[in-house]
Structure formats: C-alpha cells, structure tokens
C-alpha positions as CSV (number, residue, x, y, z in Angstrom):
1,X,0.0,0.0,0.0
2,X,1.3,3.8,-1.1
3,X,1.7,6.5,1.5
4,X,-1.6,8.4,1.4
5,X,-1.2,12.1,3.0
6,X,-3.8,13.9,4.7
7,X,-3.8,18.2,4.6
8,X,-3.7,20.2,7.6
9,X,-3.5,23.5,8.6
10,X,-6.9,25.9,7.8
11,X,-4.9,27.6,4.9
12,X,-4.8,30.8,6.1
13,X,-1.5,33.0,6.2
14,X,-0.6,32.2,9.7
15,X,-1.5,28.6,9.1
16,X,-1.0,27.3,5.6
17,X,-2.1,23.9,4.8
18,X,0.5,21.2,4.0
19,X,0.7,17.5,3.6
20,X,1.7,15.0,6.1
21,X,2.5,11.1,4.9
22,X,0.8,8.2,6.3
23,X,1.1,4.6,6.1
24,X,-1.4,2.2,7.2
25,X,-0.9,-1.0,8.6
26,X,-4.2,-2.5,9.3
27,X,-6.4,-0.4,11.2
28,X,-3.1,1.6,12.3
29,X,-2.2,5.0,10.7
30,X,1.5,5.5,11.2
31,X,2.4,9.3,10.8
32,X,5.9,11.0,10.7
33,X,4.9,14.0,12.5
34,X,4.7,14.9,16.5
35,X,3.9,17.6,18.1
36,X,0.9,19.7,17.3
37,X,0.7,18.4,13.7
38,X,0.5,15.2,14.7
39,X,-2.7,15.6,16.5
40,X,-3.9,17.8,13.8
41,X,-3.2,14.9,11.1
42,X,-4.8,12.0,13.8
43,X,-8.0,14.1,13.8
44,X,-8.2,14.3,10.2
45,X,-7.2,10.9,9.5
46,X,-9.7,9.3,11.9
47,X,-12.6,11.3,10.2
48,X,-11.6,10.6,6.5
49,X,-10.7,6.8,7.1
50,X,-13.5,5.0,8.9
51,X,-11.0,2.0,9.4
52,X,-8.0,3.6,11.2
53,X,-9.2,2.8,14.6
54,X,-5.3,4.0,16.1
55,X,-3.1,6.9,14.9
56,X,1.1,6.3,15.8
57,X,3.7,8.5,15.1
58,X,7.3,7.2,14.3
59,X,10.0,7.6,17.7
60,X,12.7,7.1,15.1
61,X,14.5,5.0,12.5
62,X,14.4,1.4,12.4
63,X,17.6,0.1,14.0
64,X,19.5,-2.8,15.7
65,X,19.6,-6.4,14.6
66,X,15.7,-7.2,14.8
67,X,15.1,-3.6,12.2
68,X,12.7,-2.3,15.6
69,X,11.3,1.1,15.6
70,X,9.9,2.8,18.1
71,X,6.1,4.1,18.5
72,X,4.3,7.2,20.2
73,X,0.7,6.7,20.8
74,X,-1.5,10.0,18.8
75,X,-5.3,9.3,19.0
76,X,-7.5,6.6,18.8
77,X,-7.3,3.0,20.7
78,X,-4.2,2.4,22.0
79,X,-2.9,-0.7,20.8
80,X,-0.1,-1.6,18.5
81,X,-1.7,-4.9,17.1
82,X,-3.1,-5.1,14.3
83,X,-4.0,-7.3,11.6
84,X,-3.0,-6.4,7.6
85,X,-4.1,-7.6,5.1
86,X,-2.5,-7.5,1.5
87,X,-2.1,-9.4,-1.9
88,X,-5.3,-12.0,-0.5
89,X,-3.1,-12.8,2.8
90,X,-3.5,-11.6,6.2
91,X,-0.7,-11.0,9.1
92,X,-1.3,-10.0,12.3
93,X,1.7,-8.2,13.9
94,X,2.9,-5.9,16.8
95,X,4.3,-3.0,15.3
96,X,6.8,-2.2,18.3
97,X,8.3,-6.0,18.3
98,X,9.0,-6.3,14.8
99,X,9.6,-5.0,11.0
100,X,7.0,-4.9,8.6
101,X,6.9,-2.0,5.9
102,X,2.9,-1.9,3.5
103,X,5.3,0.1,0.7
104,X,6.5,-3.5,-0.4
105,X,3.1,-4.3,-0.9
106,X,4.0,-4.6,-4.8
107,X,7.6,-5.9,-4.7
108,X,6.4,-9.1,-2.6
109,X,3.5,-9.4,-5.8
110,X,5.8,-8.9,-7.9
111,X,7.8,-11.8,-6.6
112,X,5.1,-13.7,-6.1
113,X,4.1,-14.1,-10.1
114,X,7.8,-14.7,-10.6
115,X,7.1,-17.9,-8.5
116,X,6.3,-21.2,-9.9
117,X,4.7,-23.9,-8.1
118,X,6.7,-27.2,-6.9
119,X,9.9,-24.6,-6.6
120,X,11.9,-25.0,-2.7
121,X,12.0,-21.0,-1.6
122,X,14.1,-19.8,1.3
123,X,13.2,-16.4,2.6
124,X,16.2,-15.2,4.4
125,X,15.6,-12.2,7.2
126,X,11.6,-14.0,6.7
127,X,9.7,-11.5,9.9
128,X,6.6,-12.0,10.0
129,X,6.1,-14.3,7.0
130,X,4.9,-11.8,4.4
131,X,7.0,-12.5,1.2
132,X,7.1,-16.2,2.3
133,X,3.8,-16.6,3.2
134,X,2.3,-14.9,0.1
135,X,4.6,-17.3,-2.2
136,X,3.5,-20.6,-0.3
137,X,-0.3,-19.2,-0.5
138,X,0.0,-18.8,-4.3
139,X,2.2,-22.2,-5.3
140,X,0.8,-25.2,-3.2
141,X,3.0,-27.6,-4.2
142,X,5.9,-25.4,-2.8
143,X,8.4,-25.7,-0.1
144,X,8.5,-22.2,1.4
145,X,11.3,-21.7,4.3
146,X,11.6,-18.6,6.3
147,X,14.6,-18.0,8.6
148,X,13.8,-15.3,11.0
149,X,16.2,-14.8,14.5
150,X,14.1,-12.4,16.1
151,X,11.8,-14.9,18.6
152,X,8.5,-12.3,18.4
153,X,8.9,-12.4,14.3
154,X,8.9,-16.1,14.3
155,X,6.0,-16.3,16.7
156,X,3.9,-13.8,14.2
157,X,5.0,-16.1,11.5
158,X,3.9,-18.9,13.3
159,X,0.1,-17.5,13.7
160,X,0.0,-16.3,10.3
161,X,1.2,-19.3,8.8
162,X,-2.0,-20.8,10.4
163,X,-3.9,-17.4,9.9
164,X,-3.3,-18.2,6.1
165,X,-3.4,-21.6,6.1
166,X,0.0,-22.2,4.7
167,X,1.3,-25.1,6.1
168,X,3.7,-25.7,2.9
169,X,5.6,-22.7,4.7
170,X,8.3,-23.8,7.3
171,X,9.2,-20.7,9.7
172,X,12.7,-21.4,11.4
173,X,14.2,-19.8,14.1
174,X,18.1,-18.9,13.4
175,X,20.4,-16.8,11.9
176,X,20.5,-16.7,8.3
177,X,23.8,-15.9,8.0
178,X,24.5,-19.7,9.9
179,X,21.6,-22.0,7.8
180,X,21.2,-25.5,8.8
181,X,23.4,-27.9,7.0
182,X,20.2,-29.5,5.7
183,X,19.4,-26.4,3.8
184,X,22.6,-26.3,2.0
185,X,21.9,-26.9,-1.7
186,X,18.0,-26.6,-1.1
187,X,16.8,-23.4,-3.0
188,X,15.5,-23.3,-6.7
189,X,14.5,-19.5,-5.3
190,X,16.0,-17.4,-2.7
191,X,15.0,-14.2,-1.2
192,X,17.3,-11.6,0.4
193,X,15.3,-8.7,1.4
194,X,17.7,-6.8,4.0
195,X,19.0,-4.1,1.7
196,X,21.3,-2.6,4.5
197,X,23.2,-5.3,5.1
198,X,22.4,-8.4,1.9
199,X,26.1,-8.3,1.1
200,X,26.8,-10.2,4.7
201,X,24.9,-12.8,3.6
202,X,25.7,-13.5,-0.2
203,X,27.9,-16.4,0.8
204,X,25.1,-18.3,3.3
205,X,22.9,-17.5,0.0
206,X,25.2,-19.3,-1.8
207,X,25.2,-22.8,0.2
208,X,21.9,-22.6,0.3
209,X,21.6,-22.1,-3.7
210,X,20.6,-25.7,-5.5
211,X,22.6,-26.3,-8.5
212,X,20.6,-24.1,-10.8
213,X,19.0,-20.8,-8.3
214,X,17.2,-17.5,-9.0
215,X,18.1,-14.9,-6.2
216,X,16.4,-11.6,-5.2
217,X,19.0,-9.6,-4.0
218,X,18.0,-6.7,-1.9
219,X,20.8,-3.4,-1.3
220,X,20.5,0.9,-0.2
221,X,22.9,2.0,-3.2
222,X,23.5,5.2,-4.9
223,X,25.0,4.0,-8.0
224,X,22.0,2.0,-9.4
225,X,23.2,-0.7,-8.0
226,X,26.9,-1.2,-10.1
227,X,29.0,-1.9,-7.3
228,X,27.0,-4.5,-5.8
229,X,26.7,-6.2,-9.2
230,X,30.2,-6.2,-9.5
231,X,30.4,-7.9,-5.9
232,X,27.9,-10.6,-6.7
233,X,30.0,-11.4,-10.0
234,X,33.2,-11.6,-8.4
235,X,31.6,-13.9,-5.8
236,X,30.5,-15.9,-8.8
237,X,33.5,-16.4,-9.9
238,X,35.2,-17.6,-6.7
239,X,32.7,-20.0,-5.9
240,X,32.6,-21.4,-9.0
241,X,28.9,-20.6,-10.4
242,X,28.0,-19.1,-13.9
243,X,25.9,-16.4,-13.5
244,X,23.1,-14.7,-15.2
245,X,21.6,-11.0,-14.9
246,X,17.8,-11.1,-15.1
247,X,17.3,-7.6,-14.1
248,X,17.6,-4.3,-11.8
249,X,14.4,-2.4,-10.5
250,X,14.1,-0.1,-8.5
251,X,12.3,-0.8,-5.2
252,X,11.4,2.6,-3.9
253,X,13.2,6.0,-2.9
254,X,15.1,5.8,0.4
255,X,16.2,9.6,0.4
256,X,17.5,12.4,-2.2
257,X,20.3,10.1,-3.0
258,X,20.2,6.7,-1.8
259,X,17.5,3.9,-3.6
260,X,16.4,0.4,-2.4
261,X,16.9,-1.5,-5.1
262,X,16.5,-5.5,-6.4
263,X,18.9,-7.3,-8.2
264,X,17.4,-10.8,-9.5
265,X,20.2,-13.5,-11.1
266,X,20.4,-16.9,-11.5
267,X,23.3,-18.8,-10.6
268,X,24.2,-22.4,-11.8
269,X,27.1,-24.4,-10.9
270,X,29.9,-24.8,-13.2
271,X,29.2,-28.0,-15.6
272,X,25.5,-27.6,-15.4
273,X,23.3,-26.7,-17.8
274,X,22.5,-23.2,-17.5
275,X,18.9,-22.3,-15.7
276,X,16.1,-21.0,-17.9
C-alpha cells in the first residue's frame, strides 16, 4: 500500500495547509509528524478513514539487529496490534516488536508471479512471514522456508502461517547468515530482502543455492546498484557458479540520493546446464 497524505493547517496565512504522509498497517495510521501536527493529522485521519481505529507516530529509524522502531501513541485505541491484510493474505503483527513495511506491498506481488509452483523458496531475514507466506499461498506444491532470529517475528510467523493456512511454509528460528546444513543446496529460489546489510549474507545465500538458483538480492545503493553487481560477479567467480543477470528495478526511494533496489540473477554451478 502507497503513503496516502492527509492536509492540515486551515490555509490561512498564519496557518497554511500542508501534507503530512501516512502509512497504514491495518487499522493503524503511522504518521511521521509529533507535536501539534500530529494531533492535527490524527483528527483528520480518523474522520476521512472509517477503518483507522489507532493513529502512531514514528519515535525514530528502524535500527538494531531485529530492524525495531519505536512508537508514540497519537489518538484513537491504543494498541499496536493489528491485523493487515495484502495481496489475498493476512498477518497480524505488533508494530513495536517487529519490522513490517505496507510500501513492499508490490515488490512481494511482484515476486510472487515470478514464483512457480513445486519450486523450494528460502526467505532469508523472513519476519513476520509476508514474502514467504504470500509465495507458499500462491504455489501449493511449494516448499516455502523462512529463517527469521528475532523470537516475536517467528511467533507472528507462526500465527500467520496458520492465519493463512499455509502449512507448505516452514518458519525457522536462526540466523541466516548460519543455515542449517540440511538447507545447503536446497533453494531453486532465494529471497534476500535486507538491503542494509544483503552483502553479509551473499555467501550463506550461496550454500543454500541448488545447483541451478534465482536470487532476489536486496541493497540501499546510490549508484544504481553497479558496485553491488560487480560484488555478486566476483563472488561468482570464486565460488565457482556461472551467473546470469535477469534484471535491476528499483524498489522505492530511500532519500534524495540513496535507492532500495532488487537485483534478480540466476546462478548455476559450473558444468551444469544453464537455468532457464
């Protein structure tokens, strides 16, 4: 889902009216406002958008090892549980114990019609379950595994798993930079969606990577996303694994210079024929 904005201000010299961004997660608004405007942008909110029932406004940047932000309570109920629903799937989450952002509502479609059923998917950095779950609700046939360290992600993941009836969707708690053994050569598809810190965790991507892979590559660049290319290549070559550019998109604006952007490759071992 797009940041919506609602105006405030009664437009008048002293107080011109101006735009303040919202995202809503569920029946939660989340603003990036305090103060004064903050309450101004609750009220207006709440009387435009009969199904906000709770108006937050960020502390702060997501940060630390579990991507937390925190919350201040604006207007409304107080509660920072809430149930979203996207793409035909449903997650309930507590905004102040783990990450969840609506504005990948299209990327995770987006990977989701890439998908083919019968494929073996690991969702690295997994949360909540959103990319993974959406995959293994599409693709029945699939084997969808999310690795998530952060104990309140994995118990979301858990609920929505059953939430969405998913059961071909395997949440495991660990580090994905350390995957279990019996992972290594699983994935016909792997997801890396932690752009501040992917390149970490191109070489656990790797042993996880079947013989023939497609990889979604997540990174914050601000050269379009040439140095990290360059990185994944000479990996390649290292490791021994032809690879293949499928494309670069553009995620979303992170600031005036800086883009989240997606690399997706395929990488095949060396002797193999190459994937299609």
């Amino acid at each position: 889902m797009k940041t919506e904005d609602i105006k405030i201000g009664n437009g008048s010299k002293k107080v011109p009216r101006r735009r303040i961004g919202f995202d809503t997660i569920g029946s939660i608004a989340v603003i990036d406002s305090d103060g004064k405007d903050a309450q101004d942008a609750a009220q207006g909110i709440m009387k435009t958008h009969k199904n906000i029932l709770t108006v937050l406004s960020k502390g702060g940047p997501v940060k630390g090892r579990y991507r937390k932000r925190k919350y201040t309570y604006v207007m409304g109920k107080k509660s920072y549980q809430t149930t979203h629903r996207e793409n035909g799937a449903s997650f309930l989450l507590d905004l102040r114990q783990v990450y969840f952002s609506p504005r990948l509502a299209y990327e995770r479609k987006r990977i989701v019609d890439l998908s083919k059923d019968g494929e073996r998917v690991v969702v690295m950095f997994s949360g909540i379950g959103p990319f993974a779950i959406e995959i293994a609700k599409k693709n029945k046939n699939s084997i969808v595994v999310g690795i998530e360290m952060n104990r309140e992600g994995q118990k979301y993941a858990l609920k929505n798993r059953e939430l969405n009836k998913t059961l071909n969707f395997i949440p495991v708690l660990g580090d994905a930079g350390k995957p279990s053994r019996k992972y290594f050569g699983f994935a016909d598809r792997i997801l890396m969606p932690l752009p501040m810190d992917s390149e970490r965790f191109l070489d656990a991507a790797f042993k996880i990577a079947g013989e023939r892979c497609i990889i979604h590559y997540y990174a914050f660049v601000e050269d379009g996303g040439k140095e990290a290319l360059e990185k994944i290549k000479k990996l390649c070559r290292e490791k021994r694994r032809r690879f293949k550019l499928i494309g670069i998109r553009e995620v979303r604006p992170y600031s005036s210079l800086i883009s989240e952007i997606v690399i997706d490759f395929s990488i095949s071992t060396i002797g193999k024929k190459k994937s299609a």
